[in-house]
Structures are given as structure tokens and as C-alpha cells.
C-alpha positions as CSV (number, residue, x, y, z in Angstrom):
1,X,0.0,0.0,0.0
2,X,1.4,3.8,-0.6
3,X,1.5,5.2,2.6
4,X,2.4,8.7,2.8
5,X,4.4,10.6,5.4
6,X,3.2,13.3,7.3
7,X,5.9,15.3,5.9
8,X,4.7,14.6,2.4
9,X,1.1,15.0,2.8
10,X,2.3,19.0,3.7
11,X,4.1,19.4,0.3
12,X,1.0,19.2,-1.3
13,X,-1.3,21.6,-2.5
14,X,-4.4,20.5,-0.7
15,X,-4.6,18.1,2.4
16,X,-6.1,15.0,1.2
17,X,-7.0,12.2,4.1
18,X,-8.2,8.8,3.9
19,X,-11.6,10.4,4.7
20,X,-11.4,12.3,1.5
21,X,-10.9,9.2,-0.1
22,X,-13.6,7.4,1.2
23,X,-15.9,10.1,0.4
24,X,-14.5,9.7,-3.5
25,X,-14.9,6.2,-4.0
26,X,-18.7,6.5,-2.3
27,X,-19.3,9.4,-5.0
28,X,-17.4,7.8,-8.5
29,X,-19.4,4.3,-7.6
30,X,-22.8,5.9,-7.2
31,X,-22.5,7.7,-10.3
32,X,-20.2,5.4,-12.5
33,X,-20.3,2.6,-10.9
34,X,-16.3,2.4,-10.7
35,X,-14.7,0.8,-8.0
36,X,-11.7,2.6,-6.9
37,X,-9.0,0.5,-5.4
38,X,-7.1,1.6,-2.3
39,X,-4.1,2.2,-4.5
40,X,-5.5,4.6,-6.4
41,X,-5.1,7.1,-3.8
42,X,-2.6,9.4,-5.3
43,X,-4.4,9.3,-9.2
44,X,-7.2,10.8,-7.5
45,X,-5.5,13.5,-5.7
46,X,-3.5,14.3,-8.9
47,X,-6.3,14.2,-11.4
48,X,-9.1,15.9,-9.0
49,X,-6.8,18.7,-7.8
50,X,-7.2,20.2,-11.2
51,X,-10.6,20.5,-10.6
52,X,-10.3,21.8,-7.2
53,X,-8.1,24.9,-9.0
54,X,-11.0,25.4,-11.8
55,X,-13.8,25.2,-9.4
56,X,-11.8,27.8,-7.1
57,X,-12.2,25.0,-3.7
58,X,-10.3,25.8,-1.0
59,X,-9.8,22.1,-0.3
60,X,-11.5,18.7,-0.8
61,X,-14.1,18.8,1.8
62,X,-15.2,22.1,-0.1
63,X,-15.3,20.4,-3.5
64,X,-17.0,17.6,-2.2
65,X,-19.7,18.6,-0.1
66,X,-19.9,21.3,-3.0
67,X,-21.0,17.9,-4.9
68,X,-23.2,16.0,-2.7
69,X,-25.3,19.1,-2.2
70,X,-26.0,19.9,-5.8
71,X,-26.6,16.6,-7.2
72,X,-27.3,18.0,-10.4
73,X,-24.1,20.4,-10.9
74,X,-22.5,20.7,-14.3
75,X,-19.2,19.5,-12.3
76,X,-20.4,16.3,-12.2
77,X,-19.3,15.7,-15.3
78,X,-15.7,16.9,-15.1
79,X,-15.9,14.7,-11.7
80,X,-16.4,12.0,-13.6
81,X,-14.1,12.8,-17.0
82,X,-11.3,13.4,-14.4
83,X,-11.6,9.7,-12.5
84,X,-12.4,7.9,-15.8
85,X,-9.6,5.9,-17.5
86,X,-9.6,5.6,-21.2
87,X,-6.6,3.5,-22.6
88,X,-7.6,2.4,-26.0
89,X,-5.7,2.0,-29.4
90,X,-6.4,0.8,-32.9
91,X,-7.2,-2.4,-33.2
92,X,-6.7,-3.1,-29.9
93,X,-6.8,-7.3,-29.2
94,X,-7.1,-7.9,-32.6
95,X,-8.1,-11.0,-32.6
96,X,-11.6,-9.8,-32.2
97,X,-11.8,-8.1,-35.8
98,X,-11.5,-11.0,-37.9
99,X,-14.1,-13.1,-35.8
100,X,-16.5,-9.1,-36.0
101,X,-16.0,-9.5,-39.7
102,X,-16.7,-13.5,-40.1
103,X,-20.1,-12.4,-38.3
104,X,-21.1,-9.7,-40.6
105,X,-20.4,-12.4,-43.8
106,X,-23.1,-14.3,-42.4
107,X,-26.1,-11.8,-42.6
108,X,-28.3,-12.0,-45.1
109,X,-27.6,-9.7,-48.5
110,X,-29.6,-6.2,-47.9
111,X,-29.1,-6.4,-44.2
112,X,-28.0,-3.0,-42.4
113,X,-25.9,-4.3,-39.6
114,X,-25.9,-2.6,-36.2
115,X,-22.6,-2.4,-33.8
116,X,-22.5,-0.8,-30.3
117,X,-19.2,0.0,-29.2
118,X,-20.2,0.8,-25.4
119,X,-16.9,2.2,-24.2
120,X,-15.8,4.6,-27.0
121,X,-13.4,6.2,-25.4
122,X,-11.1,8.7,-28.1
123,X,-12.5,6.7,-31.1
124,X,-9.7,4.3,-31.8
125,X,-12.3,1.6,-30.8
126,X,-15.0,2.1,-33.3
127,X,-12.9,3.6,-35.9
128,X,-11.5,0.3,-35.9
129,X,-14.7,-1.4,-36.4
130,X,-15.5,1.0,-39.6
131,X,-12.3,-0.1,-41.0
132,X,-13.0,-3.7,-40.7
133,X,-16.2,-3.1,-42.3
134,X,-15.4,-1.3,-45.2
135,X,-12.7,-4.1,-45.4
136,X,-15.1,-6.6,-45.2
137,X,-17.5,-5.4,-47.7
138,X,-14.8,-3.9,-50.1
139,X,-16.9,-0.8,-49.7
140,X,-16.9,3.1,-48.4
141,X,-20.3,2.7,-47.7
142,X,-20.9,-0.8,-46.2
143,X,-24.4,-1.7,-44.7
144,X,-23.6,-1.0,-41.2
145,X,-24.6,1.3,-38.4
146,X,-22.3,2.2,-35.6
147,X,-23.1,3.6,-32.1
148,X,-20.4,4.5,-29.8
149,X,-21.1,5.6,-26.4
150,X,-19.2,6.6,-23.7
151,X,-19.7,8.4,-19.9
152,X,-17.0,10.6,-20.5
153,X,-17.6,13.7,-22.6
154,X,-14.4,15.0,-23.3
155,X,-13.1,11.7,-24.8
156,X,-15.8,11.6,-26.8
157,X,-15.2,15.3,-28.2
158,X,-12.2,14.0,-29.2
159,X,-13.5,10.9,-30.9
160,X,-15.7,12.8,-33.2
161,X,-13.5,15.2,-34.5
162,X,-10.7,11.8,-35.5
163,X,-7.4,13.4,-35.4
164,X,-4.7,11.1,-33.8
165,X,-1.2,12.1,-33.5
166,X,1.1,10.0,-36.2
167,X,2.7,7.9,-33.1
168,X,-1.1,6.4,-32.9
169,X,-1.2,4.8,-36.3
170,X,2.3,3.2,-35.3
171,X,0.5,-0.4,-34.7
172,X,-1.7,-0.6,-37.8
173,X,-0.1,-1.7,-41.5
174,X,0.7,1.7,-43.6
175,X,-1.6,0.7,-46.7
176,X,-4.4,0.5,-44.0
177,X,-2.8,4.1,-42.6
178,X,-2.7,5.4,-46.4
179,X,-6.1,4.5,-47.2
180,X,-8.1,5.1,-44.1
181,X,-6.1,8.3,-42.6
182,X,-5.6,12.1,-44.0
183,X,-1.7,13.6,-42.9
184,X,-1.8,16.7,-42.0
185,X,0.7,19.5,-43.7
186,X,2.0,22.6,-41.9
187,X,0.2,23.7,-38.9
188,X,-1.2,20.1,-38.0
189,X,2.0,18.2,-39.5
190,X,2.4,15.1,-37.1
191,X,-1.4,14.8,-37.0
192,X,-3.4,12.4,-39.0
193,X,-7.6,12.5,-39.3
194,X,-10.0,9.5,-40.0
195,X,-11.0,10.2,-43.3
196,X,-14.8,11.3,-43.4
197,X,-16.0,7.9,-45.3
198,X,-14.6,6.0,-41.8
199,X,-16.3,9.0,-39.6
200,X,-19.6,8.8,-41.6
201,X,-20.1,5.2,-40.2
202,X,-20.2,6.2,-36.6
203,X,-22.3,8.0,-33.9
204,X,-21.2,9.3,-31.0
205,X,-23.5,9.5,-27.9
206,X,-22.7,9.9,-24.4
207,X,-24.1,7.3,-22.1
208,X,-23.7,6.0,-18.6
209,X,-24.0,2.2,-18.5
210,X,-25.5,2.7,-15.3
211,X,-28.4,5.0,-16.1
212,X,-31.5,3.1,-15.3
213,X,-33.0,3.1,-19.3
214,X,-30.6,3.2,-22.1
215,X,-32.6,5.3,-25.3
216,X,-31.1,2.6,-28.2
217,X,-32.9,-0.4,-29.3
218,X,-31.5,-3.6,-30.4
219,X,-31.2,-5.9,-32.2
220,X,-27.2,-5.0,-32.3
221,X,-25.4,-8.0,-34.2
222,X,-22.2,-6.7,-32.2
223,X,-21.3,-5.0,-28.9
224,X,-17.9,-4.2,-27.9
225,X,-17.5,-3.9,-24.1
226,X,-13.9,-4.2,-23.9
227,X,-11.4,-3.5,-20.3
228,X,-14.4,-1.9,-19.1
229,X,-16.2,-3.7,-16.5
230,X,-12.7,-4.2,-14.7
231,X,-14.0,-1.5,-13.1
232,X,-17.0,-2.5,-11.8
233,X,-17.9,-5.0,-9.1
234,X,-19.1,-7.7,-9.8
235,X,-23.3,-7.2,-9.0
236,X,-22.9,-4.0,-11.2
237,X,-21.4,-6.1,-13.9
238,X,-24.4,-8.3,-14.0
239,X,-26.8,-5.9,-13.5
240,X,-24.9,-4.3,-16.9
241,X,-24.8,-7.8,-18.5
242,X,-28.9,-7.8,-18.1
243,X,-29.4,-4.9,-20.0
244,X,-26.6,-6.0,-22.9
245,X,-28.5,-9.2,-23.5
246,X,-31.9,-8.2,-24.6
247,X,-30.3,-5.6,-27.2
248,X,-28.1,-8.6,-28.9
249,X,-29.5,-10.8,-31.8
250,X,-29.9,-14.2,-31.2
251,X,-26.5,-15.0,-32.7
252,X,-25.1,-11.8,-32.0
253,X,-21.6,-11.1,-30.4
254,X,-20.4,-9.7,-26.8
255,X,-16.4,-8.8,-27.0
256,X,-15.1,-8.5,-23.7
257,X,-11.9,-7.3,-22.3
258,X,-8.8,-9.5,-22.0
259,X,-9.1,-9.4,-18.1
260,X,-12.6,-9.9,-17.6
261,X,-13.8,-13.6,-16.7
262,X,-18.0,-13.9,-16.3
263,X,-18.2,-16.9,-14.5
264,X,-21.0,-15.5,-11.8
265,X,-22.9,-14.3,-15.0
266,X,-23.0,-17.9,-16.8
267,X,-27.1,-17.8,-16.9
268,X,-26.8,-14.5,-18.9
269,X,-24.0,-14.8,-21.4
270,X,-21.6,-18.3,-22.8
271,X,-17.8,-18.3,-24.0
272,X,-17.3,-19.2,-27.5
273,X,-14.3,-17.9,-28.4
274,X,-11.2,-15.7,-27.0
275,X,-13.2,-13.4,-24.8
276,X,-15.8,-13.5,-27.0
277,X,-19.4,-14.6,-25.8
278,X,-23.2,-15.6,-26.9
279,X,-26.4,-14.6,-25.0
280,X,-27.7,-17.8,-23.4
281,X,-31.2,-18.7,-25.5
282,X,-33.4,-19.8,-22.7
């Protein structure tokens, strides 16, 4: 555990006590439904003593009762964009593209195809999708829908405007870079954006996946939920699982994270593939 000295805890800009921390973890899981760890102590000081400047608070208890009292504050939401993690890439675990694309072969000719990528993060996830898609079909404008949600709204400004810095196409094949990416010139040299074909495919929304109704309708053929419920226990994860299932066809797909194992959810969802799951037809 990272204990801190008294001597330390006075170099910093605002006292922070385990108290403080408590009352953080009671607020992020209420509203996100993320867990915090006890080592996650000092990200939380770092990331919400930004806020704590912006919002002018004299110190954590300020910010926080300031939150508890007006539980319908606009900083809620930078509350939550500060303790939200988004680490995401293109094609991340790309295994899982080749198995989305053998799926999509399998509809019926005419078919538009609905995905739901419900952690969108920057956009690396669902752009990814797109790509395989247009792959896929050998087409700019292949029958598919895609919604991508996420809780955090800043990541998702960023995921709809598509620009990526050149170190973030690093991982994917340069004919795929050359024929799905624009490079910038001048002023935004060592930037790349999605080009508008790709962007076209998607929709952005912000959602929580803990909001009690969720406004899309299935049937989705796909949902990516990838390193996401990691940070959920594991009630909320079923309680998230119930809603996914209804909204996926009958042989529609669940991708999961590397990390997450479903065993207390086996009534709900089955393992056919590498993190890669089935609704259970009952």
C-alpha cells in the first residue's frame, strides 16, 4: 500500500485524508459505478486537484460537499471525465476483428448491420470497427450502423472530431494508414484525421451504462464492451450484462476485455471464443 508521510502529505497543495478518499470512492461508484482500489489514492489526488483549482475550492471537503449538495451540478461531469480511464488504441486485441468481420459475412444480403461499441473512449475503438467493415465489404459505404457511447464527454469530443497524433497509427499496416487516414501538412503536420468515409459510419452519444433506461434499441449484431467492466464489481457487472442481452441478436456477439472472466454471469452470457461470448437462448 502507498503510505504517505506526514511530511509529504504537507508538500502538497491540498490536504487530502483517507476520509477524503472514502468520500471519492462512495461518489465515483454511485455515479459510474467504478470501483476505486485503495491504491488509487494518489491518481485521485492528482487528477481531482485540477478541478479543485478550476472550481476555485479551498480544499476537498469544499469540492466535495460542493457535490453531494448539488446533485445536479455541471461538475459532475468533469468529476467524472477526471476519474475515468480511457486506454484504448487501434485495433486493440485484434483477434476480435477477424471473428466481428466472419459475423457480418453471415447476414443476409440487404441487411444494415448494427454495432455498439459501449466504451468509446477517443475513437480508436469504433474507428477500428469501420475499417474492418469497409474491409469486409470492399466498400466506403458498407451496410452497417455504428453507435459508440461513452460516460466521459471530453473523450468523446475528441473521438468525433478523428485526429490522432502519427505515433497512434504506429500499430496498424501503412496501406491501411494510407487508405483510411488524412496527414496533415504545416500547422497540423504530425497529426493524421479518420477520413470522413470512416467518420460517416459512426455515432457518437454519451451514455452511462449505469443509467437506469438506455434510449437505443437492439437488435445490435455486435457490442464491444472491452477493459471496461474491470472497473465494476461484480453485481454491477451483472446488473450491466442484463441490460446488454436483450439488445443482442440471437447469434449476435459480446467482446469482452482481455481481463474480464463472467463466470457468476453464466445464466446470462456463454464463452465461445477468445473473450468473445453468446447470449444464453433460454
Amino acid at each position: 500500500m502507498n503510505v504517505r508521510t506526514a511530511s509529504e502529505q504537507n508538500t502538497r497543495e491540498y490536504a487530502f485524508s483517507p476520509r477524503d478518499f472514502e468520500c471519492v470512492k462512495k461518489l465515483i461508484y454511485a455515479r459510474a459505478g467504478i470501483a476505486l482500489a485503495e491504491n488509487r489514492q494518489e491518481m485521485v489526488y492528482t487528477r481531482l486537484s485540477r478541478r479543485l483549482r478550476a472550481t476555485g475550492s479551498r480544499g476537498f471537503d469544499d469540492y466535495l460537499e460542493r457535490l453531494e449538495r448539488d446533485g445536479q451540478d455541471a461538475e459532475w461531469e468533469s468529476f467524472v471525465n477526471a476519474l475515468t480511464t480511457n486506454l484504448t488504441s487501434f485495433f486493440r486485441e485484434e483477434h476480435h476483428f477477424p471473428i466481428l468481420a466472419n459475423l457480418v459475412k453471415k447476414r443476409q444480403p440487404g441487411q444494415t448491420l448494427k454495432l455498439w461499441c459501449s466504451a468509446a473512449s477517443t475513437g480508436e475503438e469504433p474507428y477500428s470497427m469501420a475499417m474492418t467493415m469497409i474491409e469486409t465489404f470492399e466498400s466506403l459505404k458498407p451496410p452497417v450502423r455504428i453507435l459508440a457511447t461513452d460516460i466521459d464527454t471530453d473523450v468523446l469530443a475528441t473521438a468525433r472530431e478523428g485526429v490522432y497524433s502519427l505515433d497512434k497509427l504506429d500499430s496498424m499496416p501503412p496501406e491501411r494508414v494510407r487508405r483510411f487516414f488524412m496527414k496533415g501538412k504545416n500547422g497540423t503536420a504530425g497529426y493524421a484525421r479518420v477520413r470522413q468515409e470512416v467518420r460517416d459510419l459512426v455515432t457518437f452519444r454519451q451514455l452511462n451504462l449505469l443509467d437506469p433506461k438506455w434510449p437505443m434499441r437492439g437488435p445490435f449484431d455486435a457490442i464491444f464492451c472491452r477493459n471496461v467492466m474491470i472497473y465494476f464489481d461484480k453485481p454491477t457487472q451483472y446488473r450491466i450484462l442484463q441490460k446488454f442481452v436483450p439488445l443482442l441478436d440471437r447469434d449476435g456477439l459480446l467482446f469482452m476485455g482481455h481481463s474480464e472472466v463472467f463466470q457468476h454471469a453464466a445464466d446470462l452470457i456463454k464463452l465461445i471464443d477468445r473473450t468473445v461470448y453468446k447470449p444464453v437462448v433460454k
